[in-house]
MIDOKE-309173 format. One record per residue (C-alpha): residue number from 1; residue in three letters; x, y negated, z negated. Coordinates in steps of 0.25 Angstrom, whole numbers, m for minus. Layout:
<rs>
n; res; x; y; z
NUM; ALA; X; Y; Z
...
</rs>
This chain:
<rs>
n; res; x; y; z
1; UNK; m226; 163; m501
2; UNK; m235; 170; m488
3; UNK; m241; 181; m487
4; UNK; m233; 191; m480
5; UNK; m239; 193; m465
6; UNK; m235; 201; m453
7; UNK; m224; 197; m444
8; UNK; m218; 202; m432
9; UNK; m207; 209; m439
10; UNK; m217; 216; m447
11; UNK; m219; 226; m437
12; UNK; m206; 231; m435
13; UNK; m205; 233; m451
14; UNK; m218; 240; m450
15; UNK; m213; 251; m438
16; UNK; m200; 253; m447
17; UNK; m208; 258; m458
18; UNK; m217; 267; m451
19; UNK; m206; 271; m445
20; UNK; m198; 275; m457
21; UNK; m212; 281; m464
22; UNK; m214; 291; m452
23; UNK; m197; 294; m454
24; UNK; m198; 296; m466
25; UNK; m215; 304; m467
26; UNK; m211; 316; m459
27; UNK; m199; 322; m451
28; UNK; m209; 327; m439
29; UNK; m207; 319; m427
30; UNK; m222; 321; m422
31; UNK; m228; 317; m435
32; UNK; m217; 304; m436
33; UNK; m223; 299; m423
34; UNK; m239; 300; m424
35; UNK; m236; 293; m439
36; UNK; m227; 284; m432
37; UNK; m238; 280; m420
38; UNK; m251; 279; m430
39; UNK; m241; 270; m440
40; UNK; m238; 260; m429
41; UNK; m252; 259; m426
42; UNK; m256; 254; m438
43; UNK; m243; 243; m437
44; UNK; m250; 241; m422
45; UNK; m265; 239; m429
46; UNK; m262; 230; m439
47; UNK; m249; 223; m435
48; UNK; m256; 208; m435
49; UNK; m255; 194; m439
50; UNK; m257; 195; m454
51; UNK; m257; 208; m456
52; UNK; m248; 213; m469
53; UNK; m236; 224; m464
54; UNK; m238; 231; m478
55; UNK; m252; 232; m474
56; UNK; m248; 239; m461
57; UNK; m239; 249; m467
58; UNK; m253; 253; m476
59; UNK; m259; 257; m466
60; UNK; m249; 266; m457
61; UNK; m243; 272; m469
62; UNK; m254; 280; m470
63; UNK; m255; 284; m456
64; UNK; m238; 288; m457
65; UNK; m244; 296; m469
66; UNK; m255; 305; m463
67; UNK; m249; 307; m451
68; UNK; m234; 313; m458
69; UNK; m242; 320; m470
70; UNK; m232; 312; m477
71; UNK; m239; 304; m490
72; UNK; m226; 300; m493
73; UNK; m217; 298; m482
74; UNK; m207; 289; m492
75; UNK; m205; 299; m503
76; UNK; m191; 302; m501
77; UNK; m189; 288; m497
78; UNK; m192; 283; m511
79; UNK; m185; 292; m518
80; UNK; m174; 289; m512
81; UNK; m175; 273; m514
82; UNK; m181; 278; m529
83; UNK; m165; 285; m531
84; UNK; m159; 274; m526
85; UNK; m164; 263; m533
86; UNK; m164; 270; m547
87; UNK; m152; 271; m546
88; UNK; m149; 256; m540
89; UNK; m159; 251; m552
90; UNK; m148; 256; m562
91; UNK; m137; 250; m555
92; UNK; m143; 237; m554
93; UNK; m152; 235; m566
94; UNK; m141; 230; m574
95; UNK; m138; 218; m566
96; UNK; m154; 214; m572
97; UNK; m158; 209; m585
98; UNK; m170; 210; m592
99; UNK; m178; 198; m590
100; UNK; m190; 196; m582
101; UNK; m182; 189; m569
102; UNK; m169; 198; m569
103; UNK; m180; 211; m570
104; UNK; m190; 206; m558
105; UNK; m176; 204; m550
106; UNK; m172; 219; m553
107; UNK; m185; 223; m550
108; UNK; m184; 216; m535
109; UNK; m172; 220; m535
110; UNK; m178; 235; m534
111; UNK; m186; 230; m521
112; UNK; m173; 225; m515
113; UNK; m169; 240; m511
114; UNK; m180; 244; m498
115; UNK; m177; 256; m493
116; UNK; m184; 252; m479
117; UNK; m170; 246; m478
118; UNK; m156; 252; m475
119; UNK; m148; 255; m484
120; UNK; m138; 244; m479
121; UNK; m148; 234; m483
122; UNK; m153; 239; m495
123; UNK; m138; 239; m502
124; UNK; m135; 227; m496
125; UNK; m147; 219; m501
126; UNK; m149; 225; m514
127; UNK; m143; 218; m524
128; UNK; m145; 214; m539
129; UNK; m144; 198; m538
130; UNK; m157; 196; m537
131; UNK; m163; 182; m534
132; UNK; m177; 180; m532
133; UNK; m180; 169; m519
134; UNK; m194; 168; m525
135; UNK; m198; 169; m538
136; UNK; m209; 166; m547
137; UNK; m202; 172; m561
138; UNK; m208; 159; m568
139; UNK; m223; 162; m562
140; UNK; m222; 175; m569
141; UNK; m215; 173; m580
142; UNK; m228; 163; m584
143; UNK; m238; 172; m580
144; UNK; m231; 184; m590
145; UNK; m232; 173; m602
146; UNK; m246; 174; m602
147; UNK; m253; 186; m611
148; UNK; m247; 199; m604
149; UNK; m256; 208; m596
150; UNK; m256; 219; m585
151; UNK; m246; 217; m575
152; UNK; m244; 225; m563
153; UNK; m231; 229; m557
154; UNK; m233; 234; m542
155; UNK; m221; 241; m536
156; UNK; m215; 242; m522
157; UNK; m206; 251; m520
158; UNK; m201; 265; m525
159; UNK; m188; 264; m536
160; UNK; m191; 251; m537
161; UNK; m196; 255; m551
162; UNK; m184; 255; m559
163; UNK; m182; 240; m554
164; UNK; m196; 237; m558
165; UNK; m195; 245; m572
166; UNK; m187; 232; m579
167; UNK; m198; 223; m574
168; UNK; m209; 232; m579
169; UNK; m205; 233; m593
170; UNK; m200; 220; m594
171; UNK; m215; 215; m591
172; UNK; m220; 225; m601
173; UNK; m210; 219; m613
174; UNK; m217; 206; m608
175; UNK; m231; 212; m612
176; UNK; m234; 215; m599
177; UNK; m244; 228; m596
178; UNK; m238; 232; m583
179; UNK; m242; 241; m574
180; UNK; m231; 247; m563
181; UNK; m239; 250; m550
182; UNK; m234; 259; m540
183; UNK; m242; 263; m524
184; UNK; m251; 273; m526
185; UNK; m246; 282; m516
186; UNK; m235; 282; m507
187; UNK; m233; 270; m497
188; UNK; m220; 269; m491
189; UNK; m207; 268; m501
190; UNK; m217; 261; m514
191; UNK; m217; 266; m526
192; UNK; m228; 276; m531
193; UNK; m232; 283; m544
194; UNK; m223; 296; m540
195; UNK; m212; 287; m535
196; UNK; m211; 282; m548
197; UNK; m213; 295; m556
198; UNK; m204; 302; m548
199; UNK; m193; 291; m549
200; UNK; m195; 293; m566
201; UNK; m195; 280; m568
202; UNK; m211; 279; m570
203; UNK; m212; 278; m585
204; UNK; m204; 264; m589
205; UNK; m214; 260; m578
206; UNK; m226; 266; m583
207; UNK; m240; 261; m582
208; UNK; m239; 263; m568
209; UNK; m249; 263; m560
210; UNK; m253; 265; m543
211; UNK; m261; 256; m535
212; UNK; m268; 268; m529
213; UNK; m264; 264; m516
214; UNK; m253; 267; m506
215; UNK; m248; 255; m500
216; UNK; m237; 246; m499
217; UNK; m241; 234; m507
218; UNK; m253; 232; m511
219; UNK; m266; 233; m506
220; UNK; m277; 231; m519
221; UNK; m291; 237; m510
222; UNK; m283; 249; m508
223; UNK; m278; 251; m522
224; UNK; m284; 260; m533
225; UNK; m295; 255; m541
226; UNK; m287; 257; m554
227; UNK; m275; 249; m548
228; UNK; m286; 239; m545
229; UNK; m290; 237; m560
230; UNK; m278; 235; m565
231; UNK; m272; 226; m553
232; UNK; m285; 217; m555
233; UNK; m280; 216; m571
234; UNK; m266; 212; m570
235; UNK; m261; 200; m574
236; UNK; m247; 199; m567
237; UNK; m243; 208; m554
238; UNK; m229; 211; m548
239; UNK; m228; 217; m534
240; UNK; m216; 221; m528
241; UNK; m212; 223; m516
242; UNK; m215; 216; m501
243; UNK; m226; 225; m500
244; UNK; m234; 219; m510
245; UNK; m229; 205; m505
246; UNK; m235; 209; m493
247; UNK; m249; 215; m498
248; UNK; m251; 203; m507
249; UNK; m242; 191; m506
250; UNK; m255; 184; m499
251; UNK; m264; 187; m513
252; UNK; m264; 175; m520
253; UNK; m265; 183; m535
254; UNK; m257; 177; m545
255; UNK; m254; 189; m553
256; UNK; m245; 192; m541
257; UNK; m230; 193; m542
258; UNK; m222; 198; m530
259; UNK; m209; 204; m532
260; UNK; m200; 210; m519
261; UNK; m190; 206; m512
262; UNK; m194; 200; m499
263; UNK; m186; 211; m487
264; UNK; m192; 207; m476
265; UNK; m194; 193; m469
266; UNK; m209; 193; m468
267; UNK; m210; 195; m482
268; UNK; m199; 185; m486
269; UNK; m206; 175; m476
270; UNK; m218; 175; m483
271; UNK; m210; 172; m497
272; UNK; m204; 161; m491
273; UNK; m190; 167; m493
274; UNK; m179; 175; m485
275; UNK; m178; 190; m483
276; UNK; m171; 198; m496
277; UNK; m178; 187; m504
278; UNK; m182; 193; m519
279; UNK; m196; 188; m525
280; UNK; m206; 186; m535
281; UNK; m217; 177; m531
282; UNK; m229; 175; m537
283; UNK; m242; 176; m527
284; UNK; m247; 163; m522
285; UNK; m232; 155; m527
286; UNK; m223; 149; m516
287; UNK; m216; 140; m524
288; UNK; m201; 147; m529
289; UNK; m196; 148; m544
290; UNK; m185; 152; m545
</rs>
């Protein structure tokens, strides 16, 4: 396992998103272009050897912000994927049960749906035989033996919270105090606290908490100081999603377990494993067990 790292294919997945931010931010055709130029700027800047494309779209997603007026140029975009994966939660959770391996698999499971697809894709990909490619079950099922503590559940995207519900209170039977952490403020399709509240589904969920920051992944320097108490206290941490993968994957902290399904080739690449592949790997590990 490698750290994810920019390659040339990167860019173009980066101009699609600005792209479909400035779509979806504001209808003004003026206002679309100026967001447009300062957004592909930034790409222009910082598009470098090493450089980390989550990192990039950090920094123009504000610019795409200030320029429409628009604080959350997704809204309707998440409340779309938020209908549609209720109701796809209900029609697959009965093909799960109830222990540790089949509940992480529905919770990837809810990472499988990406709206920055087409529809095309997304039904023809989605499906409920899970396998994980890489997976460091047995990793995590030694480090839960031990007394339980505070374990942070980071999220990725919005509606994916009736996937992760299972797993949360699962981990909870176990003992375990977990905390679900959503953005703190809108970046791109990712869940936030009024995502979640509006969805009704925050209380099986509950204690939730933000990270204070608006990012995709994580970036801890820009988080609040109150997520940074509580981030330096866990014992155990789960981070969905390729974003997080990308903001963390080169840290070698070993309360880190990644959960996601790797959708594109640079990510999958640095997994060591095919595009579509479905992941839980422990930081630091290479080795598989499956």
């Amino acid at each position: 396992m490698r750290p994810m790292h920019l390659q040339k294919e990167c860019r173009a997945c980066l101009v699609r998103l600005v792209d479909l931010t400035v779509k979806l931010a504001t209808d003004d055709a003026h206002l679309r272009s100026a967001a447009r130029a300062a957004a592909l700027a930034v790409i222009d800047r910082d598009f470098a050897p090493g450089a980390i494309p989550a990192l990039i779209a950090n920094r123009f997603h504000p610019e795409i912000k200030r320029i429409t007026g628009n604080p959350d140029p997704f809204l309707s975009h998440k409340q779309d994927e938020t209908a549609f994966l209720e109701g796809y939660f209900l029609a697959m959770a009965p093909h799960f049960a109830d222990d540790l391996e089949s509940l992480l698999k529905l919770a990837v499971l809810g990472n499988s749906v990406d709206f920055f697809r087409s529809g095309a894709e997304v039904a023809r990909e989605t499906t409920p035989a899970i396998t994980f490619a890489l997976s460091h079950l047995a990793i995590f099922r030694e480090q839960l033996q031990g007394p339980p503590g505070l374990l942070l559940y980071l999220t990725d995207n919005a509606g994916e919270q009736y996937f992760d519900a299972p797993l949360v209170q699962h981990l909870r039977g176990l003992g375990w105090q977990v905390v679900y952490v959503v953005k703190g403020g809108p970046i791109q399709n990712d869940l936030t606290r009024d995502d979640l509240e509006a969805s009704g589904h925050h209380l099986p969920l509950e204690p939730v908490l933000d990270t204070g920051s608006h990012t995709v992944g994580l970036v801890l320097a820009e988080t609040s100081p109150a997520f940074k108490q509580i981030f330096a206290q866990a014992r155990l941490i789960i981070a969905k999603g390729m974003g997080h993968f990308e903001t963390l994957g080169h840290l070698p902290d070993p309360r880190w377990f990644f959960l996601l399904q790797a959708k594109c080739r640079p990510v999958a690449e640095a997994l060591g494993l095919s595009r579509g592949s479905f992941v839980f790997a422990h930081a630091g590990e290479v080795s598989l067990d499956k």
